[in-house]
C-alpha positions in Angstrom: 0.0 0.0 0.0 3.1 2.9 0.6 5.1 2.0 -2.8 6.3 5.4 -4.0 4.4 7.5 -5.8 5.8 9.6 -8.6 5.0 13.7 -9.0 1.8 12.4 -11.8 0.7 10.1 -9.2 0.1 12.7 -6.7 -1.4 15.3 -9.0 -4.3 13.1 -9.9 -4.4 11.8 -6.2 -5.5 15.6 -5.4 -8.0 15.4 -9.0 -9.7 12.0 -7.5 -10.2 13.7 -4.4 -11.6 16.8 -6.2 -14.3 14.3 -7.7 -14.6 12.3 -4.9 -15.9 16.0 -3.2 -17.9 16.9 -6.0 -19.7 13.5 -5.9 -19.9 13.8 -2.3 -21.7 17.0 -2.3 -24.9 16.2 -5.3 -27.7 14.3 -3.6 -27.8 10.7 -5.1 -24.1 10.6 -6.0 -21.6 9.0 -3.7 -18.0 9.6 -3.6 -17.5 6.0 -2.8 -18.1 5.0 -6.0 -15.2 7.4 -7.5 -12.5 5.9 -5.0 -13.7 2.4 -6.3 -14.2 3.3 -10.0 -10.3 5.1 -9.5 -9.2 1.7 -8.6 -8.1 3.1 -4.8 -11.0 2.2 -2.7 -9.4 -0.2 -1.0 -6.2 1.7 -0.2 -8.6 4.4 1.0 -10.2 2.0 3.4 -7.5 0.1 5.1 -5.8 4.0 5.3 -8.5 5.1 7.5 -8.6 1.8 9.6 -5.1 2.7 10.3 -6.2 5.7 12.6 -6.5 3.4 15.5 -4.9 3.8 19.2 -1.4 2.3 17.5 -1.3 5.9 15.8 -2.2 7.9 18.4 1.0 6.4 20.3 3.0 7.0 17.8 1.6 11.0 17.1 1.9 11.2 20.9 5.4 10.1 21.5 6.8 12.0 19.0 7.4 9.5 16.1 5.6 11.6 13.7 7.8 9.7 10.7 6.5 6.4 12.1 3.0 7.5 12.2 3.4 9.2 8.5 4.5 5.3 7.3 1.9 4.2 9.3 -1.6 5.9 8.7 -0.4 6.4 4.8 -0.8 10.0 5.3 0.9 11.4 1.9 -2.3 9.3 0.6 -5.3 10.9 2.5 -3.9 14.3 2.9 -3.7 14.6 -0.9 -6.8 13.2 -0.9 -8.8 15.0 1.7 -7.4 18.1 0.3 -8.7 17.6 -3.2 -11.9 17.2 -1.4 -11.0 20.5 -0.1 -10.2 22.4 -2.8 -13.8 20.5 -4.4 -16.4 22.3 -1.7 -15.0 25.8 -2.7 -14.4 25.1 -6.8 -16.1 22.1 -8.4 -19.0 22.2 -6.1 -20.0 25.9 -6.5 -19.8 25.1 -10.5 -22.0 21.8 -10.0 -24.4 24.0 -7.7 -24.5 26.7 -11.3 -25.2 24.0 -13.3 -28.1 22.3 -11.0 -29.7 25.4 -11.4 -29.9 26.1 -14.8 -29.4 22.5 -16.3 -30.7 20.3 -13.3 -31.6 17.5 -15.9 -28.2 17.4 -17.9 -26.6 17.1 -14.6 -28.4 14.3 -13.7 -28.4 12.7 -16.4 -24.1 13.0 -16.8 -24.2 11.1 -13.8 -26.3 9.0 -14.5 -23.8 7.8 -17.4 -20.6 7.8 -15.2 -22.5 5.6 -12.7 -23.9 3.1 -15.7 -20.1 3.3 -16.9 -18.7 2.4 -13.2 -21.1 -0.3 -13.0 -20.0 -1.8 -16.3 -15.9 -0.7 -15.5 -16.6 -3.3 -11.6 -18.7 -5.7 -13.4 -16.8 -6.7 -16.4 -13.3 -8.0 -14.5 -16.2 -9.5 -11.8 -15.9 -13.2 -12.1 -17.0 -14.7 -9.0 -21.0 -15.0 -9.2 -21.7 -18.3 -7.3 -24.4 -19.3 -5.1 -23.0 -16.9 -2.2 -22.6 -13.5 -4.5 -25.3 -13.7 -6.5 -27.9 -13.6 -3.6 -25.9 -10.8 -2.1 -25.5 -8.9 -5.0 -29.6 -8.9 -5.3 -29.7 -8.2 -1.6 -27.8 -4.8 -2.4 -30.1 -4.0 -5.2 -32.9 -4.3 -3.4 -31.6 -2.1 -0.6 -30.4 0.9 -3.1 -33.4 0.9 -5.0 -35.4 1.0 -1.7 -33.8 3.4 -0.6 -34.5 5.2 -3.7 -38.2 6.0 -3.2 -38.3 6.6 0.9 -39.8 9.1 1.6 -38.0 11.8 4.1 -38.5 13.1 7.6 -39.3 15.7 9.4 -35.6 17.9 10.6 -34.7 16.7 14.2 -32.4 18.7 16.2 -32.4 15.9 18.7 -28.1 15.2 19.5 -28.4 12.0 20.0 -29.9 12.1 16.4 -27.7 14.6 15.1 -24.8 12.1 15.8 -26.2 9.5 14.5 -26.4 11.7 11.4 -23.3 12.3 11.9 -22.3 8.3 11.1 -24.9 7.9 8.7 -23.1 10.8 6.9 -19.8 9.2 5.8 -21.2 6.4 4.0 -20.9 8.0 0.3 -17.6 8.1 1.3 -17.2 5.1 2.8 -19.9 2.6 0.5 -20.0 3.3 -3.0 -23.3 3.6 -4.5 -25.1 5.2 -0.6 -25.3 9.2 -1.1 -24.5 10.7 2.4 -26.0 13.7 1.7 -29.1 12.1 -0.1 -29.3 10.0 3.1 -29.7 13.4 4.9 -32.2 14.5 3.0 -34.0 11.4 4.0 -33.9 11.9 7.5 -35.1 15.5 7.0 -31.6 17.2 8.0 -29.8 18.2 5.2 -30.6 21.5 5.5 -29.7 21.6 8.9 -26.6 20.0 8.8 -25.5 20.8 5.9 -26.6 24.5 5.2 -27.4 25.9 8.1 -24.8 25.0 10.4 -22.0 25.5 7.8 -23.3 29.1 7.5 -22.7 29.2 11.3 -19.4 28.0 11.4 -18.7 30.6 8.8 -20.3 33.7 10.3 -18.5 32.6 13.5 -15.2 32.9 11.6 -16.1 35.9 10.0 -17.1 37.4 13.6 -14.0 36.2 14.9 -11.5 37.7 12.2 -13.8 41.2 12.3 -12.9 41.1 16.4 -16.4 40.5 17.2 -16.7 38.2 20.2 -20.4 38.8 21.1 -21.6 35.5 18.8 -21.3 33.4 21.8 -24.3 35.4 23.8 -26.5 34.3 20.5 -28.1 31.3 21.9 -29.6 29.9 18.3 -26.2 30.4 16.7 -24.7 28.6 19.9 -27.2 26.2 19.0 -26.6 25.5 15.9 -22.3 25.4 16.5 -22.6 22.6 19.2 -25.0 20.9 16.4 -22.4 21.0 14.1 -19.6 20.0 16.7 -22.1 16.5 17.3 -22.5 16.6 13.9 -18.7 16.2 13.4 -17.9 13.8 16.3 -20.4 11.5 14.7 -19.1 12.0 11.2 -15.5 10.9 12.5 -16.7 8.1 14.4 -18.4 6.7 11.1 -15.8 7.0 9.3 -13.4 5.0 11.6 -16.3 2.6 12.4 -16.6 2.1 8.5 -13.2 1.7 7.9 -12.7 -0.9 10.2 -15.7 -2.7 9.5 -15.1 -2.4 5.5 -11.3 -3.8 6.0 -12.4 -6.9 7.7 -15.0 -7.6 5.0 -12.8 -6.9 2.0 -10.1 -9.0 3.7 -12.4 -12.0 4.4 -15.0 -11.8 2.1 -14.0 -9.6 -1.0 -15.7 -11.5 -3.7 -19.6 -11.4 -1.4 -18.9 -7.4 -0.7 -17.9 -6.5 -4.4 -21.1 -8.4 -5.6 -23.6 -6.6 -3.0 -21.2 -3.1 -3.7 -22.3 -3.8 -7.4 -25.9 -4.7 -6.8 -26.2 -1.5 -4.4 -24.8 1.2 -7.2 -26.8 -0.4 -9.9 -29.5 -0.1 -7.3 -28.7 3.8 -6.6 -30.1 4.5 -10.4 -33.4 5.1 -9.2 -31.5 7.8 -7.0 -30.2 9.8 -9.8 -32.6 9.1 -12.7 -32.3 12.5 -14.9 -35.8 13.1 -15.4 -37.5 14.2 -12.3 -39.4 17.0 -10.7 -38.0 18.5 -7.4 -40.4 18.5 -4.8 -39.6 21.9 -2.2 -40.8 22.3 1.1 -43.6 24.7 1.8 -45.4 26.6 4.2 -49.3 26.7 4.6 -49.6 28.9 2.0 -48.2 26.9 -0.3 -44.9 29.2 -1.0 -41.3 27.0 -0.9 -39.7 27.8 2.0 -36.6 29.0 1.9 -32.9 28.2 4.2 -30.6 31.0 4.8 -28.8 30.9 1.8 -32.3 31.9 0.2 -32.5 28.7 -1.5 -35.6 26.8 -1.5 -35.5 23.4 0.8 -35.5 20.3 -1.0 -38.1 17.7 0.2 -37.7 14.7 -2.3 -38.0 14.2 -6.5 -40.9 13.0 -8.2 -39.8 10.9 -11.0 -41.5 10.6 -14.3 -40.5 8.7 -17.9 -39.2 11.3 -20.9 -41.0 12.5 -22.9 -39.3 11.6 -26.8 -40.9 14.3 -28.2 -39.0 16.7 -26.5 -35.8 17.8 -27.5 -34.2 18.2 -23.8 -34.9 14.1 -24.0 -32.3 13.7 -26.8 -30.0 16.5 -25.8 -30.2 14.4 -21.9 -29.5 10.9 -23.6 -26.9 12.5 -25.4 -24.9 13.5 -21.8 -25.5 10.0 -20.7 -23.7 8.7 -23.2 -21.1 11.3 -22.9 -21.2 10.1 -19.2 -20.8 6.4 -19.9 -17.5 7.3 -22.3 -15.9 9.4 -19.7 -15.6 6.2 -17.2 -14.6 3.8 -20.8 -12.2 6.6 -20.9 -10.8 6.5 -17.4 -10.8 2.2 -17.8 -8.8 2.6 -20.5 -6.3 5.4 -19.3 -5.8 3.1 -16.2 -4.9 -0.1 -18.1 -3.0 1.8 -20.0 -0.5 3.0 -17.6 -0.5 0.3 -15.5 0.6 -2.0 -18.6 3.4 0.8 -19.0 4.5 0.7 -15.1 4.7 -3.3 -15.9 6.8 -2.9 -19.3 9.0 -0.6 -16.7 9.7 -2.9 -14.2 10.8 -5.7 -16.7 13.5 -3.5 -18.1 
């Protein structure tokens, strides 16, 4: 898992993170499923199982080469700070674009996920008795979870950290939308809107010299949200990592099959032609969060119209969506064919 990685290696490290982060932030899309279709999910796993009480020792007593070896940090901070640079690039041009060409949105990813599903199943050789009812038990989940139907926002801590968990899975299982998820259980905006904007007028307060945020009891509120928010998110992801090692290491061949089942499942999730449903108040006007956005309560789906030249001009971006992962298949044989002729020399 640490073999050196050349300058290249590194700069498309940061460019997977920056899609894993753009994924990450569209409801429906899960960044898990660019780690896997990148062909580094499982480095990106056992890397975060390696945050255990072993590294803390070693961060502790001083050994911070040892624990740089250990936890495979080159890896996840190139990673994590694609991701970064994603929320405040990628994501704010994905957010343009959902506005003004929600349905070509959709239906790009749409492609990229029919690609990845073709890119994991094609070198997928191991459907037996044991896979092939887990790899229906996965698409039965994602394509329940597809048509849920969300609840009501809890503020509830004990809730909000369990959010919190629940949160990490797009990054975590390939094919389960974290922020979709959120949306489910009626917090999104909460969690992700609302407490974000927060954090950020705190900061803003802070830089300004303004100390008087902390005598605001909703926006103390909504900060120790967010900090439960957090803790729960962390302790997902740890919790996930170690669980997700285990199984890969034991029984790789039953979690790729219910991994595959569960993105082909997670279709219904991102199925281009939908109507957005938007929260509203008795009067029948959308409500709207602080960003003055209107809150998203779930999608009603509908089959396309062929009439209707935004049907063609849609199917069109699929495809475009499908080649960009045949693409990315072929780029990656590709060079790891030429590392191999490399090595022979």
């Amino acid at each position: 898992m640490h073999q050196p990685r050349s300058f290249l290696d590194n700069f498309f490290l940061v460019i997977k993170g920056l899609c894993m982060g753009a994924a990450n932030k569209v409801p429906g899309v899960s960044g898990g499923i660019v780690a896997f279709v990148g062909g580094f999910y499982e480095e990106f796993i056992y890397s975060l199982q390696k945050l255990n009480s072993k590294a803390l020792k070693l961060l502790f007593n001083g050994r911070f080469k040892s624990f740089y070896q250990y936890t495979n940090a080159q890896f996840l901070v190139l990673l994590i700070f694609g991701m970064l640079v994603s929320y405040f690039s990628v994501s704010r041009i994905l957010d343009y674009f959902l506005d003004h060409n929600e349905t070509l949105v959709w239906a790009s990813f749409f492609g990229m996920v029919v690609g990845s599903i073709y890119h994991i199943g094609k070198d997928f050789d191991s459907w037996n008795k044991n896979t092939i009812p887990a790899g229906v038990l996965g698409l039965v989940i994602g394509i329940s979870i597809s048509f849920l139907s969300p609840a009501k926002e809890n503020d509830n801590l004990i809730f909000i950290f369990f959010c919190g968990i629940i949160s990490v899975s797009g990054m975590t299982l390939p094919g389960l939308s974290g922020s979709f998820i959120l949306i489910l259980l009626g917090n999104y905006v909460l969690l992700l809107v609302d407490s974000v904007n927060a954090l950020y007028d705190t900061f803003s307060d802070i830089f300004s010299g303004n100390f008087g945020f902390y005598k605001n009891a909703e926006r103390m509120q909504t900060l120790k949200i967010l900090a439960i928010f957090t803790l729960g998110s962390a302790t997902g992801l740890v919790t996930f990592s170690h669980l997700l090692s285990y199984v890969l290491k034991h029984y790789k061949a039953t979690t790729t099959a219910v991994i595959l089942g569960f993105i082909t499942g997670s279709l219904g999730v991102i199925w281009p032609w939908k109507r957005t449903i938007f929260k509203l108040d008795g009067a029948g006007i959308p409500i709207m969060d602080s960003n003055g956005d209107k809150i998203i309560l779930n999608y009603q789906r509908y089959l396309p119209n062929m009439g209707n030249p935004e049907t063609w001009w849609a199917i069109l971006f699929i495809i475009l969506g499908i080649l960009v992962l045949l693409v990315l298949d072929w780029y990656g044989k590709n060079r790891k064919a030429n590392k191999q002729v490399r090595a022979t020399r």
